[in-house]
Structure formats: structure tokens, C-alpha cells
N, C-alpha and C positions, 0 to 999 in steps of 0.2 A: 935635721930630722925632727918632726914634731911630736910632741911625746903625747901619751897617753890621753892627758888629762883636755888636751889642745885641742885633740882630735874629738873627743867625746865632746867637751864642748861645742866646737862645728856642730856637729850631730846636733845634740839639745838643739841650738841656738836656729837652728835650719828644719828642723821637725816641728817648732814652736810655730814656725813664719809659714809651713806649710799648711797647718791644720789651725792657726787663727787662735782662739780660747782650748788649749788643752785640759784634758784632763787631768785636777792634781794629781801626783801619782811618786813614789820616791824608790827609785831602780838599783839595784847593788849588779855592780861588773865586777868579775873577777876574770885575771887575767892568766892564764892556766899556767904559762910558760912563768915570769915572773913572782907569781903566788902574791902580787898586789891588789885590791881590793877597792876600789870606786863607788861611789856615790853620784848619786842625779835627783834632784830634787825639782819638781816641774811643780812650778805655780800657776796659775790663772793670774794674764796682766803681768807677771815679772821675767824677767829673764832668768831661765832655768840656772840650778846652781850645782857646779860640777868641783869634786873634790876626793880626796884621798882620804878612805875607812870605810869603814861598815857603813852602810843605810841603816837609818831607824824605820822598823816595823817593814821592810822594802815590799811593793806589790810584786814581783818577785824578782828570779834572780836570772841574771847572763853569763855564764863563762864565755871567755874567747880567748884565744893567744894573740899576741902581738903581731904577725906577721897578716895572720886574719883580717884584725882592725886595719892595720893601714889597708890592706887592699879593698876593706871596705869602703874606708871612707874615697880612696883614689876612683871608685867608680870600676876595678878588678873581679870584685866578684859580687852578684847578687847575694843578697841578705838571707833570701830562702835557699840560693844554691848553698853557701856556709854550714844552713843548718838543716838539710836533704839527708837521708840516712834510707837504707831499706828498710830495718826495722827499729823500732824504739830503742831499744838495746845497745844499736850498733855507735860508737864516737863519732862526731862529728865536730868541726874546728867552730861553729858556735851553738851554744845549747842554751835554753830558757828553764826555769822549770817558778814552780813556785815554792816559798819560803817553807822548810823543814814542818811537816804535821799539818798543812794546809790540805785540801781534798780539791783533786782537780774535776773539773765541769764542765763540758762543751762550750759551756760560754767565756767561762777562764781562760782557757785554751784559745780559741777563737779572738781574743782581746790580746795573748800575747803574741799571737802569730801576726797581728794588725801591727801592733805595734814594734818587732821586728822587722814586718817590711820594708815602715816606711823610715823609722828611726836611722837604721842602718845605710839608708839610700839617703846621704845627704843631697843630691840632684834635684833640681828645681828647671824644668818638670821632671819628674820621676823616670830615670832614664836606665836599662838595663842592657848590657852589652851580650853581644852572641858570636861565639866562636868557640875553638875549641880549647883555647888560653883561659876561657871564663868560664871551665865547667870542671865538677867533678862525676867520678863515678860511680851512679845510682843504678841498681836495678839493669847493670848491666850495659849501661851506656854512655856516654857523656854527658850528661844534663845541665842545661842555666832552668832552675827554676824561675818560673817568671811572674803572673800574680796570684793571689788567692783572696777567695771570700768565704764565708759562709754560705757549705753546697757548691763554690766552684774552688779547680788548682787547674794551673796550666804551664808547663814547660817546653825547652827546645830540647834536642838531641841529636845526637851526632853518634853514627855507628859507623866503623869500620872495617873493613873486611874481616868475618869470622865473627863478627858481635853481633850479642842477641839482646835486644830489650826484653826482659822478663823472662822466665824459664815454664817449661811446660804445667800446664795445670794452676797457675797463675791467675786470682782470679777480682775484680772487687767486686763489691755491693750494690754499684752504680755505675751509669753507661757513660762512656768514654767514645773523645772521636782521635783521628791519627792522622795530622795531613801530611803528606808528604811535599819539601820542597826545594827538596832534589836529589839524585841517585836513583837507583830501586832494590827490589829486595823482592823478601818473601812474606807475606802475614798468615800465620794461620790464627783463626778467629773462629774459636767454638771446635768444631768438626772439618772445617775447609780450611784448606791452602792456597795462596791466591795471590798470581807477581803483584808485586806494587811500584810504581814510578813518579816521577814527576809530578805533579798536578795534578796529584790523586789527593782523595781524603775516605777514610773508611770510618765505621761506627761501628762498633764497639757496644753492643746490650749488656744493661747487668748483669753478671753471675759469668759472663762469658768466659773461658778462656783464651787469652791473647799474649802471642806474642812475634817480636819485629825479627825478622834475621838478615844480616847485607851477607852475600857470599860474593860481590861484586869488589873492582878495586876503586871503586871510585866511591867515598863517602854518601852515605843516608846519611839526610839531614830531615826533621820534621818538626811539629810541634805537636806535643800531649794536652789535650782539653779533658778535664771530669768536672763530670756536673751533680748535683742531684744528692737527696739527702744519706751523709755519709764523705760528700765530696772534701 
């Protein structure tokens, strides 16, 4: 079994080769389940340097358990599914945040959600699995979160009979679409109720409320698009 440091390594060393000249940057991991403490130190031109302790001054921080990281790194579970939550509050098996007294910023934020995606995806090219073995449950459904930018996220889902994506009165800031790509179900969207099947895709306006229900046996499956400032 490859231990900790092995693994983070990979990572570094495969995140380095992905994106060419990194940005310097020096990451503290902790790992919840063991209470051990990592460092990553990324150079520009060198090969990243991975070790046991604290980081000096870290650009911020990762917890993750052990069980986590491997399936990370085996290509088990996407980097964004890991750390998917309904609401901020709620645990999740890997969290970012920044280093104690720091003020976070859209653009903060934004910078470590980048670099969770792709750190954590050691795959060359950047390759995300979909089923129901690689999801957890968000907002009600099975979810693989899949990518995100600045103003876009996008994920898969899998409902099973009696599950609902999102609960009534459910709403964001920004317009959203729902393709459907396979099963069917119900959507109601704003004021209407409306079957949904196969080879469908619906939109979603801002402010709308939405949400999926399968009452069928046979698995919804789709993919969630948002876009637009707030995404």
C-alpha cells in the first residue's frame, strides 16, 4: 500500500507536468483520520517537494482522510465530488479553507477550487468516472461533480426511485440547464410540472425554483450545467 507521502507526491509531480511552469505556492495537508500533517512545496523549474510537518506561511490548507486520498489518487472519486456539501457548514471527506485570520475573496476561492480540481486528478488527460460507485449524496441525489470555472459547475446524477434533486422552494441566482440521459421523472420548474425522459434537456432561469423527482424503477440519470455570475 503506498503511503501518504507517495501518493501526494504522484499528485505534485503529475500536476507540475500538467500545467507546465506552476505557480510557486507551499500547501499544508492534514489528514483527519491519522491527525499527520504534510507539506508541498511547488517551485517554478523544480520538482515539487513533499514532506511530513507543517508548511511555512501555506497558501492554504487541505484536510482529507486517508481512505479519501487513495481513492483519489486511483481515479475512485472526483476531487470536486470529495469536497460537494449542500451547504458550507455541512463535512465533507476533503475541505480547503485558508490559513487561520486570512479573509476569503472570490478570487481566493476560485484559485483553490482550480487547484483542487486538478491537483487531486492525477490523470493525464484529466479523466472523471460516472456511475453510482463514484458519487456521493448532494442535494438529494447521487452526484460526480464534474468541472468548474469561474461563472460555470457542472455535475452527473443519479436518482432513484423516490429521490428528489433539491427540495421545494430551492432556488440559485443564476440559470441552470438539466439534461436528461436516461430514465424519466418529474420537473417542476418555477410554477409547472412537466414528465421528463430520455433526450430531453430543460432550462432552468434564474431565481427559478427547481426541482427533479424519479417516482419510476428504473434510474434518472442527467447532468447539472450553471453558468453565469454567482455559478
Amino acid at each position: 500500500m503506498r503511503t501518504p507521502v507517495a501518493i501526494l507526491q504522484e499528485m505534485a509531480d503529475q500536476y507540475c507536468v500538467k500545467l507546465g511552469a506552476v505557480q510557486p505556492r507551499r500547501i499544508e495537508i492534514q489528514l483527519t483520520d491519522t491527525r499527520t500533517v504534510f507539506f508541498i512545496n511547488l517551485v517554478c523549474g523544480s520538482r515539487p517537494v513533499v514532506g511530513e510537518g507543517k508548511a511555512e506561511d501555506p497558501s492554504f490548507v487541505i484536510t482529507v482522510d486517508s481512505e479519501t486520498l487513495r481513492r483519489l489518487s486511483e481515479g475512485e472519486l472526483a476531487p470536486l465530488t470529495a469536497a460537494g456539501r449542500e451547504r458550507l457548514s455541512d463535512p465533507a471527506p476533503l475541505d480547503f479553507n485558508l490559513p487561520a485570520g486570512e479573509e476569503m475573496t472570490a478570487d481566493r476561492l476560485a484559485d483553490m477550487v482550480e487547484f483542487v480540481l486538478r491537483f487531486f486528478n492525477p490523470t493525464r488527460p484529466e479523466r472523471i468516472l460516472l456511475g453510482e460507485e463514484h458519487t456521493r449524496r448532494i442535494h438529494g441525489g447521487r452526484a460526480v461533480a464534474l468541472f468548474y470555472d469561474r461563472g460555470f459547475r457542472s455535475a452527473w446524477y443519479c436518482l432513484h426511485k423516490g429521490e428528489q434533486l433539491n427540495r421545494p422552494g430551492d432556488t440559485n441566482p443564476f440559470p441552470q440547464g438539466f439534461i436528461v440521459l436516461s430514465g424519466e421523472g418529474l420537473a417542476t420548474i418555477g410554477d409547472r410540472t412537466t414528465e421528463i425522459k430520455t433526450n430531453e434537456a430543460y432550462y432552468i432561469p434564474s431565481g427559478a425554483t427547481h426541482v427533479f423527482r424519479n417516482d419510476a424503477d428504473e434510474p434518472l440519470t442527467g447532468v447539472w450545467l450553471a453558468w453565469g455570475q454567482g455559478a
